[in-house]
C-alpha angles and dihedrals in degrees: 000000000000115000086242092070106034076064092053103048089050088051094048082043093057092047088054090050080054101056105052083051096060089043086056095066103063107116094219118070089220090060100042098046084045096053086034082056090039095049086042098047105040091050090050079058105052097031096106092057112144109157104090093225094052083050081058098049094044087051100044087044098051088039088058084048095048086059094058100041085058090057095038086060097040098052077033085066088040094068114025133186127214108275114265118234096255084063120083128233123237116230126230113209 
């Protein structure tokens, strides 16, 4: 592997850590478990890129992702729901 892309796998690597979170921070389970399937999937997807240019357009397209991701949590923390039974709650000692 070039040095160039091993720069580049650990930058789209990053990308993918930040994601998720991102993803981790939706309030409602539904949400959170949906963005963390979408990140995972559509990197599984992607993951065999070779062409430089389609490794672009992957990248622009997940960092305009990762923006919204960052205002869909945080409205997501503006307006929370109960917690649903699959969720865990947290304990207060």
């Amino acid at each position: 592997m070039r040095t160039s892309e091993y720069a580049a796998n650990s930058t789209v690597l990053g990308l993918y850590k930040k994601m998720l979170e991102k993803a981790y921070k939706f309030d409602n389970y539904n949400f959170r478990e949906h963005a963390k399937r979408r990140i995972h999937d559509s990197f599984k997807q992607n993951k065999n890129l070779t062409k430089e240019e389609e490794i672009t357009s992957f990248y622009n397209e997940a960092i305009n992702d990762l923006a919204m991701l960052e205002r869909q949590a945080a409205i997501s923390q503006m307006y929370t729901f109960d917690k649903l039974v699959v969720e865990p709650l947290k304990k207060h000692h």
